[in-house]
ZAMI-765009 format. One record per residue (C-alpha): residue number from 1; y, z, x. Coordinates in Angstrom, 1 decimal, decimal comma. Example, Ala and Ser with C-alpha at 12.3 -4.5 7.8 and 13.67 -1.06 7.14 Angstrom:
2
+-----+--------+--------+--------+
| seq |      v |      w |      u |
+-----+--------+--------+--------+
|   1 |   -4,5 |    7,8 |   12,3 |
|   2 |   -1,1 |    7,1 |   13,7 |
+-----+--------+--------+--------+
//
This chain:
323
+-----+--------+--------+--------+
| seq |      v |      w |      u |
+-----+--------+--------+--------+
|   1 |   19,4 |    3,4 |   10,1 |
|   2 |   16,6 |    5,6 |    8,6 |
|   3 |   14,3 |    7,5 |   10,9 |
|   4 |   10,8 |    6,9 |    9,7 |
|   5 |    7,5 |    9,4 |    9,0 |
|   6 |    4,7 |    7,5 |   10,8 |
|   7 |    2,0 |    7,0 |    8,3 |
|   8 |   -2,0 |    7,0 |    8,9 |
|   9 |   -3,7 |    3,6 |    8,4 |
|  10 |   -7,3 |    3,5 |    8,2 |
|  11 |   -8,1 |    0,4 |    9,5 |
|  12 |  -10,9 |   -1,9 |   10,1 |
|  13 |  -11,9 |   -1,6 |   13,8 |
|  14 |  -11,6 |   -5,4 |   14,3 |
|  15 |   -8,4 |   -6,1 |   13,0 |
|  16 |   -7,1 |   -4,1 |   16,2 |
|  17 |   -8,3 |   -6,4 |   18,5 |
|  18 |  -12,0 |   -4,7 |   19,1 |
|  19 |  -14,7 |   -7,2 |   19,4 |
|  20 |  -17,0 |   -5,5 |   16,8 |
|  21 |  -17,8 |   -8,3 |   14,4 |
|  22 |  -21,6 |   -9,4 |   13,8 |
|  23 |  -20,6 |  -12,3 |   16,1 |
|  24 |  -19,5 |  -10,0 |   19,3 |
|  25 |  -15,7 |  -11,7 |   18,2 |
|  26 |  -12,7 |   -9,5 |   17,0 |
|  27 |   -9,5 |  -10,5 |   14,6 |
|  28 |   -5,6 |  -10,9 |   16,2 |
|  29 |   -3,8 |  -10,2 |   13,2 |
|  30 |    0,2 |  -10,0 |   13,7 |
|  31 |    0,6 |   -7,9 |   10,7 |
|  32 |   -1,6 |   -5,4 |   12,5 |
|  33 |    0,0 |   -5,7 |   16,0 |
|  34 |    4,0 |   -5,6 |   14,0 |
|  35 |    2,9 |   -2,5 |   12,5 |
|  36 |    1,3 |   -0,4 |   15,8 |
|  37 |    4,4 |    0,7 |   16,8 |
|  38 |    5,6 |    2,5 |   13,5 |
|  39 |    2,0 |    4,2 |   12,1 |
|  40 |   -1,0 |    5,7 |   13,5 |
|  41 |   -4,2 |    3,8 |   13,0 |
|  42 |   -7,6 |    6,0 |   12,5 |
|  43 |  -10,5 |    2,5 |   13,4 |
|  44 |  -13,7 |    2,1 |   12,1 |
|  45 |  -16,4 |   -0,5 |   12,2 |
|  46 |  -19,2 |    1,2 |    9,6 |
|  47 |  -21,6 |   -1,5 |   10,9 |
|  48 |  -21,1 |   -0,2 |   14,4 |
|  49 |  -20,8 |    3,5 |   13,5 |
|  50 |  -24,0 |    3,5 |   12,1 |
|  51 |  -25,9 |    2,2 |   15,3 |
|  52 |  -25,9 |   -2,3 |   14,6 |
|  53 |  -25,4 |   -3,8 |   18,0 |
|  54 |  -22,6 |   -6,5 |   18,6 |
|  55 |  -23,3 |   -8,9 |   18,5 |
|  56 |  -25,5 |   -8,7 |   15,7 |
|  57 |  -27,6 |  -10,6 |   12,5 |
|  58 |  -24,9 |  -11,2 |    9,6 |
|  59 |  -25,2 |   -8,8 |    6,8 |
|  60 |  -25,1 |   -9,4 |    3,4 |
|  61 |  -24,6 |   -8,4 |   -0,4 |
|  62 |  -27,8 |   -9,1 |   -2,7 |
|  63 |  -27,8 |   -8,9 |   -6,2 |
|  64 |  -31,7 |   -6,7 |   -7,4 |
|  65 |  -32,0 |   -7,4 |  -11,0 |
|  66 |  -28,6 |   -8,3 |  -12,0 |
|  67 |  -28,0 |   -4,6 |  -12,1 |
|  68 |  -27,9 |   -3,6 |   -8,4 |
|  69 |  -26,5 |   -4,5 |   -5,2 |
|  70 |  -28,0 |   -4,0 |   -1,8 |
|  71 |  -27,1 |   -4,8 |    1,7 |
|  72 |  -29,5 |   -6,2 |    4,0 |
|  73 |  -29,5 |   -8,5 |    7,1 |
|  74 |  -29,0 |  -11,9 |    6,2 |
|  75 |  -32,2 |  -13,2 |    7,4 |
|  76 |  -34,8 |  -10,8 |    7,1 |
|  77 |  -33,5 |   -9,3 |    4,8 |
|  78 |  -33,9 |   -5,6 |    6,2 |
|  79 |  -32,3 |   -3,0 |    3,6 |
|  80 |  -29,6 |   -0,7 |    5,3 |
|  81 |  -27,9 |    0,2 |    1,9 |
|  82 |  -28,5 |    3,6 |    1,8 |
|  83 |  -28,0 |    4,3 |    5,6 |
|  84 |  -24,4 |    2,5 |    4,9 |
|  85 |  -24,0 |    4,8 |    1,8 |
|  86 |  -24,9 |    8,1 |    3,5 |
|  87 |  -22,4 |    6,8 |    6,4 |
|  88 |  -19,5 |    5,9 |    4,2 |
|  89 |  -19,6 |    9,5 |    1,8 |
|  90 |  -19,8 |   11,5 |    5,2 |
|  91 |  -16,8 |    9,3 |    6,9 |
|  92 |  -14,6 |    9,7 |    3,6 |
|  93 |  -15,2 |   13,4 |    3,3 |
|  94 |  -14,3 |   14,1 |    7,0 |
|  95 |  -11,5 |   11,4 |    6,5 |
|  96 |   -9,6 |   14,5 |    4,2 |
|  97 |   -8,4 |   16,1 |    6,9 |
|  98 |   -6,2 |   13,6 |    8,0 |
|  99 |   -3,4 |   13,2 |    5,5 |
| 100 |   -4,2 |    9,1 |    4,9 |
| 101 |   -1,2 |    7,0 |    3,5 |
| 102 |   -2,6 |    3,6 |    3,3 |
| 103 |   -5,5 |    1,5 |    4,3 |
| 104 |   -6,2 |   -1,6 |    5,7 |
| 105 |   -9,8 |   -3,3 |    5,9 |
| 106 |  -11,5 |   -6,5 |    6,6 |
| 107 |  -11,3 |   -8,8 |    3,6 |
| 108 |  -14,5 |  -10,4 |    2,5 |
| 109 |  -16,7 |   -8,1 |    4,6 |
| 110 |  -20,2 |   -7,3 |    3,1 |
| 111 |  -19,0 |   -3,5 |    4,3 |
| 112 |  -14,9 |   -3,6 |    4,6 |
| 113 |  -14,1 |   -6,1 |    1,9 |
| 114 |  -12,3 |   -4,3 |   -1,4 |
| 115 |  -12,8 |   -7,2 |   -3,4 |
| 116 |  -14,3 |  -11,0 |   -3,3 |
| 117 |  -17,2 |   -9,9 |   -1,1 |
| 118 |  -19,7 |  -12,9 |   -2,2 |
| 119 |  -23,3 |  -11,8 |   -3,9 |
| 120 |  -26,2 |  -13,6 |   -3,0 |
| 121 |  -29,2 |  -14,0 |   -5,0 |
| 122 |  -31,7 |  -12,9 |   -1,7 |
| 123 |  -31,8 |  -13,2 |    1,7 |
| 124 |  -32,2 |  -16,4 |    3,8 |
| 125 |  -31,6 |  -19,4 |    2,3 |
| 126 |  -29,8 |  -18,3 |   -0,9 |
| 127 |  -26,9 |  -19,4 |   -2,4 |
| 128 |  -24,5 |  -16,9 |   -3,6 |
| 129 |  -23,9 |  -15,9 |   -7,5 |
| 130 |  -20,5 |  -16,4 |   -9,2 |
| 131 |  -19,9 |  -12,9 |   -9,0 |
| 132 |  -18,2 |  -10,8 |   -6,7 |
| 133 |  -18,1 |   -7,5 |   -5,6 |
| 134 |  -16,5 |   -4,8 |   -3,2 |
| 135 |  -18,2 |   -3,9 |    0,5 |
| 136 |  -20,1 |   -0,6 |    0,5 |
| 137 |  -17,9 |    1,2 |    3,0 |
| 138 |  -14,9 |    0,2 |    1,1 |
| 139 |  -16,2 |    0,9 |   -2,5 |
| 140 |  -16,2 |    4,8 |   -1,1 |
| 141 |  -13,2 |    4,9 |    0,3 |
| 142 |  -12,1 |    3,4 |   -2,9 |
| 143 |  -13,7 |    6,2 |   -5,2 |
| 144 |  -12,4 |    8,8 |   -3,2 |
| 145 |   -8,7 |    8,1 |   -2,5 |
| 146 |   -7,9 |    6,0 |   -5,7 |
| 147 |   -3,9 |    6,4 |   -5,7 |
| 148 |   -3,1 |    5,7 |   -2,0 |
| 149 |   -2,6 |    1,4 |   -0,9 |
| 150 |   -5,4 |    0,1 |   -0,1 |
| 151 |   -5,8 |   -3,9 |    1,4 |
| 152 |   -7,2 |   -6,4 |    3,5 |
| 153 |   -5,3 |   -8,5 |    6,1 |
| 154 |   -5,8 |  -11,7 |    4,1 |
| 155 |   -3,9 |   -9,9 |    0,8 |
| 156 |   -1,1 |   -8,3 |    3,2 |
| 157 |   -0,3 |  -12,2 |    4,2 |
| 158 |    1,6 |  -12,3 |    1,0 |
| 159 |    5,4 |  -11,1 |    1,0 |
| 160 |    5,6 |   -9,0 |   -2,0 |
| 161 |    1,8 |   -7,3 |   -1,4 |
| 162 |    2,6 |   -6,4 |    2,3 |
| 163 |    6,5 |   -5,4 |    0,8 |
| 164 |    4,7 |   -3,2 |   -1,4 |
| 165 |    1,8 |   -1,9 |    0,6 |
| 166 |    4,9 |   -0,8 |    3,5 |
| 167 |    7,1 |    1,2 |    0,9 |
| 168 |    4,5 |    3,2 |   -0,6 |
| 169 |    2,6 |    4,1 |    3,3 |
| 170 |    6,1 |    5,1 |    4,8 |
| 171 |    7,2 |    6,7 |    1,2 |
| 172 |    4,0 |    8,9 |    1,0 |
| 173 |    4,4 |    9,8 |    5,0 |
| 174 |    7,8 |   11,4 |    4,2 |
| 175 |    6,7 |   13,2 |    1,1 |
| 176 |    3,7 |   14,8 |    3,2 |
| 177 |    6,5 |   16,3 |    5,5 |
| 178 |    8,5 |   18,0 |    3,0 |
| 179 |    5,4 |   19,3 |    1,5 |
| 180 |    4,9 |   22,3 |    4,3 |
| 181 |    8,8 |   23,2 |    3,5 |
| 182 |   11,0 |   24,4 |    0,1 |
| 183 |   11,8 |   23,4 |   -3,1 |
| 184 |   15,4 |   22,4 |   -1,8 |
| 185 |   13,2 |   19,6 |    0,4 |
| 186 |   11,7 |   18,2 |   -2,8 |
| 187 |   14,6 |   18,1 |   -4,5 |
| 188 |   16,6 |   16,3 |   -1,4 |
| 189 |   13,7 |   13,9 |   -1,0 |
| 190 |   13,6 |   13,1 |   -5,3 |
| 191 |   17,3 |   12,3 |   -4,8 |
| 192 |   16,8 |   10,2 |   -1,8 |
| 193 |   14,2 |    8,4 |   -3,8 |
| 194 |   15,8 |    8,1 |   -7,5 |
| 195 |   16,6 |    4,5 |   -7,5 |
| 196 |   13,5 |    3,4 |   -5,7 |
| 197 |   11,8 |    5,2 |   -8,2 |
| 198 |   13,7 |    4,2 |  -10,9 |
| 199 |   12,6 |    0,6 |   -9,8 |
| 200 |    8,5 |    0,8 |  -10,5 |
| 201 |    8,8 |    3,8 |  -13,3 |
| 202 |   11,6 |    5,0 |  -15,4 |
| 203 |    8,7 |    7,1 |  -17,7 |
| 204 |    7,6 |    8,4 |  -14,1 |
| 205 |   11,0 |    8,9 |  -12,5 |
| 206 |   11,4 |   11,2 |  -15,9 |
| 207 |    8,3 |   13,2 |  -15,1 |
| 208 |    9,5 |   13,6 |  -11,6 |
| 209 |   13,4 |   14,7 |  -12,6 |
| 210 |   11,8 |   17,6 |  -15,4 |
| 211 |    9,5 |   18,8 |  -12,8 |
| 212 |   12,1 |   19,1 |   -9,8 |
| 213 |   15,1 |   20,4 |  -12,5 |
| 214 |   12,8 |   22,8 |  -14,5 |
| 215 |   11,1 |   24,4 |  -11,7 |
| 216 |   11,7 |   28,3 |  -12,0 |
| 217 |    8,6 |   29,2 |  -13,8 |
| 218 |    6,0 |   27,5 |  -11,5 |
| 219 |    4,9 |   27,8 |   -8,1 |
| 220 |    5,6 |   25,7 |   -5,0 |
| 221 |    2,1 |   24,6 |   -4,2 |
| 222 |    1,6 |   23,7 |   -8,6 |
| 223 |    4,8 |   21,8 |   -8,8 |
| 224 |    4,5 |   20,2 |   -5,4 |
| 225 |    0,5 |   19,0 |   -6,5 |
| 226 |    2,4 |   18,3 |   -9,9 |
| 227 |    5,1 |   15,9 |   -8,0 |
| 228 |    2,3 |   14,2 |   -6,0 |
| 229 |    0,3 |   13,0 |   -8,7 |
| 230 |    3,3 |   11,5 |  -11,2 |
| 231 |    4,4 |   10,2 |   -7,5 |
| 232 |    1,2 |    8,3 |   -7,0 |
| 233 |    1,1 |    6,9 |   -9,9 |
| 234 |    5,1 |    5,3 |   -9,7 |
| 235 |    3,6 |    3,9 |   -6,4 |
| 236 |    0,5 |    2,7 |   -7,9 |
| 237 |    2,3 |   -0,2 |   -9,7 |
| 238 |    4,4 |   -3,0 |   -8,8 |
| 239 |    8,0 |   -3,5 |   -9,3 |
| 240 |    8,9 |   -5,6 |  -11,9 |
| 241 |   11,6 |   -7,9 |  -12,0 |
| 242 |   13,0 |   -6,6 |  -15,3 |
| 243 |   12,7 |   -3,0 |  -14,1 |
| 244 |   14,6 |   -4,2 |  -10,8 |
| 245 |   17,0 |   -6,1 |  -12,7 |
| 246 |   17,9 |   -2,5 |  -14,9 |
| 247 |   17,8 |   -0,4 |  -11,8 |
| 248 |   20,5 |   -2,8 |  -10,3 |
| 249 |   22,7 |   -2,9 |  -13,4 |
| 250 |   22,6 |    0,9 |  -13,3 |
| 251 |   23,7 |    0,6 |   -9,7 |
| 252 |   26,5 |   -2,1 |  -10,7 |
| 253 |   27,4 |    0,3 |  -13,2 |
| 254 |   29,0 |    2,5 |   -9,7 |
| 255 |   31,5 |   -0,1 |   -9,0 |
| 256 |   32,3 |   -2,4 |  -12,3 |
| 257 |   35,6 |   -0,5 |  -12,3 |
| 258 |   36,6 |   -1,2 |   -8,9 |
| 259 |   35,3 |   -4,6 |   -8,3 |
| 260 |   37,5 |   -8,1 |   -9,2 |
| 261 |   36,2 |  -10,4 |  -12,3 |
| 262 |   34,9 |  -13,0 |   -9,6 |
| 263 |   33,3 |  -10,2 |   -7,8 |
| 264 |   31,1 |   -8,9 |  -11,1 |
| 265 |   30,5 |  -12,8 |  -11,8 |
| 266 |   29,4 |  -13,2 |   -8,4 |
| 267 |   26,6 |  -10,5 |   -8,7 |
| 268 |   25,6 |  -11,5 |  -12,4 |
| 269 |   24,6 |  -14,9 |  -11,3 |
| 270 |   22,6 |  -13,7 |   -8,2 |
| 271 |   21,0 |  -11,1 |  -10,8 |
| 272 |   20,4 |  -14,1 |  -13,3 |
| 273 |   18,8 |  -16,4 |  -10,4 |
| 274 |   16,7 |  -13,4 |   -9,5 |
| 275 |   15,4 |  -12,8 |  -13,3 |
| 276 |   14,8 |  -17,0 |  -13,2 |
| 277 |   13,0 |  -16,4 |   -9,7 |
| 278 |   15,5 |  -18,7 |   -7,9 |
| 279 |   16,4 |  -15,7 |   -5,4 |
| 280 |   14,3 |  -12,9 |   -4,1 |
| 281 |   15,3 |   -9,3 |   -4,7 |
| 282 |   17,1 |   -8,8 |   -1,3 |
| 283 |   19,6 |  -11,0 |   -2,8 |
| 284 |   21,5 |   -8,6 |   -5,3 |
| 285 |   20,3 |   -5,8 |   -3,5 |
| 286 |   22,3 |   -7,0 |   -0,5 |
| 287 |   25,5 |   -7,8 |   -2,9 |
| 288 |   25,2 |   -3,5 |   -4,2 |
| 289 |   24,7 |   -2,3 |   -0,8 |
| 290 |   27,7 |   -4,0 |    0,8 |
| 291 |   29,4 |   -2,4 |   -2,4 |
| 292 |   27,3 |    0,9 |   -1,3 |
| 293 |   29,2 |    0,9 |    2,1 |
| 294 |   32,2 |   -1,0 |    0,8 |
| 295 |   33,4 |    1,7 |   -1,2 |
| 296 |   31,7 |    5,1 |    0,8 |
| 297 |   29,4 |    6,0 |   -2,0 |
| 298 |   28,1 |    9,2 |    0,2 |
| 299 |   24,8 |    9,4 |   -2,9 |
| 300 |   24,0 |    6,0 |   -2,5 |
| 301 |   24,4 |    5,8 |    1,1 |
| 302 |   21,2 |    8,2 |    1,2 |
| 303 |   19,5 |    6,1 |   -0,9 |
| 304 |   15,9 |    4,8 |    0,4 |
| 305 |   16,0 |    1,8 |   -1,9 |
| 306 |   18,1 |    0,3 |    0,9 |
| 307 |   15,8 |    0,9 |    3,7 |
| 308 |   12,2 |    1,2 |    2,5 |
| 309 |   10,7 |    0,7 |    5,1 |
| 310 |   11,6 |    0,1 |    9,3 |
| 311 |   13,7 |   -3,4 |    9,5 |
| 312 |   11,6 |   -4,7 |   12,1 |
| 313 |    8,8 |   -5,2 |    9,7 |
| 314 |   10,6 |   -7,6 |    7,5 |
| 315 |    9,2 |  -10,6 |    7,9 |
| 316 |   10,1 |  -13,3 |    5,2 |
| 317 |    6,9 |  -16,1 |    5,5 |
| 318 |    4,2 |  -15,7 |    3,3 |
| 319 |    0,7 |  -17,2 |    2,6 |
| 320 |    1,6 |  -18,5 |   -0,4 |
| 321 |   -1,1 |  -16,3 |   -2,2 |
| 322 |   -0,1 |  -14,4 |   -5,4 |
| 323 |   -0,1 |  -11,0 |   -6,7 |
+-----+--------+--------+--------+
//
């Protein structure tokens, strides 16, 4: 069993149990509580950092002109935009110090929402527009750390979101770690990662293997600031199933000489059901790693892909929501 990197979660004050919302309540969100025990949360409730009582008059996204937005009080309509603005730019910048890996924030939220905040058309009784938009506090966060996972609780409900959402935090944790340490580090922790890698990017993974194999001429700091942004961006995407399905016939490709005709058969249907999306991923993956420890493969023993993330997260229900 892996030993895990705790990451640093931003997160949205309320979704830890603090009764901060506008109506004095707070948000009990078993995703939240699961994932205590393995990161370290940093909370913030803008609306309450920037002196709104609780509870408090509902805020709300208006629409100036069809060219600007602006967050008042729902009622009478009192601007706080800019005070929200000048909060948000000062909380990111001091947020830098901290090494984030992921964040999580109240979905919907006039201030915390990253996407399908509603608009209104004015205060009071308005109806809302057809458009939406992203909260204030969470459009800066947004701007300033564009490459690391950012969701709300609603969005993490679905399997392959939070899936996604728990390799890259706990995959950017560990690379943080061997940052402060050599060359021989990065090159143990590319190795480590290869097939998870391989799995979003191949045109990445590439980058990544030049820059850790042809590394003589540059600097530590350079090549490590070089690694961390072609890492971002393999993270930055989903796995697809055809990039899964090559990555696992490159792993297949370990064993097809030791391994029966019903045994290969056996693994080609699972891999065909997963390409028709009649079985999830875990399914061939399984079939490889029992071959993995079947057979003593000491490189893919050490291989990540098998353990993304801690096992206790796993949790197979879903919402039912898409990508």
């Amino acid at each position: 069993m892996r030993q895990f990197i705790k990451p640093n979660i931003l997160l949205s004050s309320c979704l830890d149990d603090i009764a901060c919302r506008y109506d004095g309540s707070s948000v009990r969100s078993p995703f939240v509580k699961r994932l205590k025990p393995y990161a370290n949360f940093v909370t913030v409730c803008p609306e309450v950092a920037i002196g709104l009582p609780t509870p408090r008059q509902a805020l709300r996204i208006i629409s100036v002109n069809d060219s600007e937005h602006r967050l008042v009080f729902s009622k009478t309509g009192e601007d706080i935009t800019d005070k929200m603005k000048a909060f948000s730019e000062s909380f990111r910048e001091e947020l830098l110090s901290e090494e984030i890996h992921g964040v999580i924030l109240k979905g919907r939220s006039p201030c915390c929402g990253i996407k399908d905040v509603k608009v209104y058309k004015a205060c009071g009784k308005s109806s809302a527009t057809s458009k939406k938009t992203s909260g204030l506090f969470a459009e800066k966060i947004l701007e300033k750390f564009p490459h690391i996972a950012v969701e709300d609780e609603g969005r993490l409900m679905n399997y392959t979101i939070r899936e996604h959402f728990f390799t890259r935090i706990f995959t950017l944790a560990e690379f943080q770690t061997i940052k402060k340490k050599s060359i021989e580090e990065l090159i143990k922790f590319h190795n480590e990662n290869k097939f998870l890698f391989m799995a979003y990017s191949l045109f990445n993974l590439k980058k990544l293997e030049k820059l850790v194999t042809d590394n003589k001429t540059t600097s530590l700091k350079s090549l490590l600031e070089e690694y961390e942004g072609h890492l971002n961006k393999v993270l930055s995407v989903y796995p697809r199933p055809l990039r899964n399905i090559n990555m696992l016939l490159h792993l297949f490709g370990y064993f097809s000489k030791e391994l029966s005709q019903h045994e290969k058969a056996f693994f080609l249907d699972n891999l065909a059901s997963y390409g028709n999306k009649k079985v999830p991923f875990s399914v061939p993956l399984a079939i490889i790693h029992t071959w993995v420890i079947r057979f003593e493969n000491e490189y893919l023993l050490g291989q990540t892909l098998f353990e993304t993330f801690p096992s206790d997260l796993i949790e197979v229900t879903d919402s039912g929501k898409g990508v």
